[in-house]
N, C-alpha and C positions, 0 to 999 in steps of 0.2 A: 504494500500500500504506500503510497506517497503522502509521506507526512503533511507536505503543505495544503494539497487538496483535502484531505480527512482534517487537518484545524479548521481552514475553509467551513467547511461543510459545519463541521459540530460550531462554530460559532452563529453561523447561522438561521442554526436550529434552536441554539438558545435564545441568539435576536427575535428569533418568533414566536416567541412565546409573549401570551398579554402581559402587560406593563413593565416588559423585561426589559434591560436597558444594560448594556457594558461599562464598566469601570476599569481604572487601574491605581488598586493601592499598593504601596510598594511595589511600583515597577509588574503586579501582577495582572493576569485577566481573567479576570473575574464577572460574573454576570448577576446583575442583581436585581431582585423584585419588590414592589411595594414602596410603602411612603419613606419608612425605616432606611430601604437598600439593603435589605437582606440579601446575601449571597446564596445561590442555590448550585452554583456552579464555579468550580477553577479550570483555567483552559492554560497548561503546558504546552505554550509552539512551541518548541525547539523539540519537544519530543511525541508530542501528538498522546497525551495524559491528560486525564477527566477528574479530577476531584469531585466530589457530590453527596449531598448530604442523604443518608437511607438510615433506619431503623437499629439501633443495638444487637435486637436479635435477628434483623436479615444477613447484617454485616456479617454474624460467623458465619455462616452458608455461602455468603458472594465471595471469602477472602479464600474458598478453597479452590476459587476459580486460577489458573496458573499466571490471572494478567491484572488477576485488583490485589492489592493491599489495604490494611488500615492506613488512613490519610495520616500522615504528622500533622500533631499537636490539637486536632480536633477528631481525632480516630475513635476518643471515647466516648463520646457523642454521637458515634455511627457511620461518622463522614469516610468513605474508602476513598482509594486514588484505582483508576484504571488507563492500561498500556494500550491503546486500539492499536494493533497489531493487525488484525483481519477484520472482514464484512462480518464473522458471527461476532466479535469482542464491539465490532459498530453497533450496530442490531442492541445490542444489549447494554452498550452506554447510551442508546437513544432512550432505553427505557428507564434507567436508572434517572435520567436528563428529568423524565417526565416525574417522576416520582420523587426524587427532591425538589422540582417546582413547587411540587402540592405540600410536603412536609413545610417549607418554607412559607409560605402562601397562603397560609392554612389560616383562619383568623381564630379558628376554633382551636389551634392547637395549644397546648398546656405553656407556657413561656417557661416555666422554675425546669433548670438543669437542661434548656434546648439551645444552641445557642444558633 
């Protein structure tokens, strides 16, 4: 896969999501929702890596996949990092993409210990 076209692409798809909007703090890119700027999204160009926020107990299930990790420094809070390497690791940080939207986005979600 060519790196440049799959960042391409996953920024995108985070640009299209409603009221989503790109930032960079420290130098990173990151994509953010809401009045807050909640980040629901990290975008690694140089290596074509998805950060994204998912659930405690999904994260031990998705970190035995051979191309996500727990994220540094927000790992315990659920956030993994993923390698798109191939069209199935695409596929599957498109749904992750969607599903930290919604966690983030969520107005209904609990705010104590979510960051």
């Amino acid at each position: 896969m060519d790196i440049q076209n799959t960042v391409h692409e996953l920024a995108e798809y985070c640009r299209a999501k409603p009221g989503a909007f790109e930032d960079h703090p420290w130098g990173d890119t990151v994509f953010k929702v809401g009045a807050k700027g909640k980040i629901f999204c990290g975008l690694d160009s140089a290596n074509a890596r998805v950060t994204v926020k998912s659930t405690v107990d999904k994260q031990s299930a998705l970190i035995q996949h051979p191309d996500i990790e727990v994220a540094a420094y927000v790992g315990r809070y659920g956030w993994v990092t993923v390698t798109v390497n191939d069209l199935e690791t695409l596929d599957l940080v498109h749904e992750l993409i969607d599903e930290s939207f919604s966690l983030v986005n969520n107005p209904l979600r609990k705010s104590k210990g979510t960051p």
